[in-house]
C-alpha positions as CSV (number, residue, x, y, z in Angstrom):
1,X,103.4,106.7,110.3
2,X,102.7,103.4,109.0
3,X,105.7,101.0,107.6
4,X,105.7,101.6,104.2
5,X,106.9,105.4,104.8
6,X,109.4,103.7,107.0
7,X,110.8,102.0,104.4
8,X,110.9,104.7,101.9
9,X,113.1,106.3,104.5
10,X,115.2,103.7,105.2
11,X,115.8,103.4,101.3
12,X,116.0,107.0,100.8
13,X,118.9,106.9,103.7
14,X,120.7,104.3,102.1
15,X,120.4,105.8,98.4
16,X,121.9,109.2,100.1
17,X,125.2,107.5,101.7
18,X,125.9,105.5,98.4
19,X,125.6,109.1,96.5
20,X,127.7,110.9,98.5
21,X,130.6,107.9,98.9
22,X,130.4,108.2,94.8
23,X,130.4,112.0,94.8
24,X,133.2,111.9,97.5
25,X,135.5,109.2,95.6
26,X,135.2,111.0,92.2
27,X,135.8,114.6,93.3
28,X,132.6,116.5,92.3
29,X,131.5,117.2,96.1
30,X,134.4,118.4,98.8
31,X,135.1,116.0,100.9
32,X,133.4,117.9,104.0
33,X,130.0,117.7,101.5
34,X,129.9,114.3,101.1
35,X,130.6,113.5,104.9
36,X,128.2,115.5,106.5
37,X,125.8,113.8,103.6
38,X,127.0,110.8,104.3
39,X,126.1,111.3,108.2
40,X,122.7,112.4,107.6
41,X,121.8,109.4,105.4
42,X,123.2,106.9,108.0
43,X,121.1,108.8,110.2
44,X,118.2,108.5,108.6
45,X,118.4,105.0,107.8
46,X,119.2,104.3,111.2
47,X,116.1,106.0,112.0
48,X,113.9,104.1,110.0
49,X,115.7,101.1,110.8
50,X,114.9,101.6,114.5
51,X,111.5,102.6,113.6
52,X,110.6,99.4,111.6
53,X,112.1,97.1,114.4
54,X,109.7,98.2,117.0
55,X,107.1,98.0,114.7
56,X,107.7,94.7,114.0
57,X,108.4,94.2,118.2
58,X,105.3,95.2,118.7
59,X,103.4,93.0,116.0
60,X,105.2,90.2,117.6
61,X,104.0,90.9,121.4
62,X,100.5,91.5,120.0
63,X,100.4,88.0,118.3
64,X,102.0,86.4,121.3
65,X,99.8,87.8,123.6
66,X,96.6,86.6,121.2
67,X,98.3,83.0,121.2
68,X,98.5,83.0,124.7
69,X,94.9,84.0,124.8
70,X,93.8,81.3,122.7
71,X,95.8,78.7,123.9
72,X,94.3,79.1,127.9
73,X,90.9,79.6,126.0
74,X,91.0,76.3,124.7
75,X,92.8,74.8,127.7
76,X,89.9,75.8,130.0
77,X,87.4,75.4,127.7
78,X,88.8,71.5,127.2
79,X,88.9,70.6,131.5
80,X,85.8,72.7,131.9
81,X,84.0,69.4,129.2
């Protein structure tokens, strides 16, 4: 999956909880309802959450890695003159 249907998710999780806290509050759901919807859209955004981090983990290792790379590149390539 690529990040932008992680954030979807992440938003979609978050929407869900703040339904189900206002469905809970005002009565229209039981209360059992809005938990277990409640639980599922934490879930979810913690899911995506998770998700996005390594992403973003990974993107960080890859361009530290191609730093590295370039900064002994030039190193040699300056004592090698």
């Amino acid at each position: 999956m690529e990040k932008k249907t992680y954030k979807i998710a992440a938003a979609m999780g978050a929407v869900s909880v703040a339904l189900a806290a206002a469905f809970g509050i005002t009565g229209a759901v039981p209360a059992s309802v809005a938990v277990s919807c409640a639980l599922l859209g934490c879930a979810a955004y913690c899911t995506a959450m998770h998700a996005l981090l390594s992403l973003y983990r990974n993107y960080r290792t890859a361009a530290k890695a191609e730093k590295r790379r370039a900064w002994k590149r030039d190193f040699f390539r300056q004592i090698s003159r």
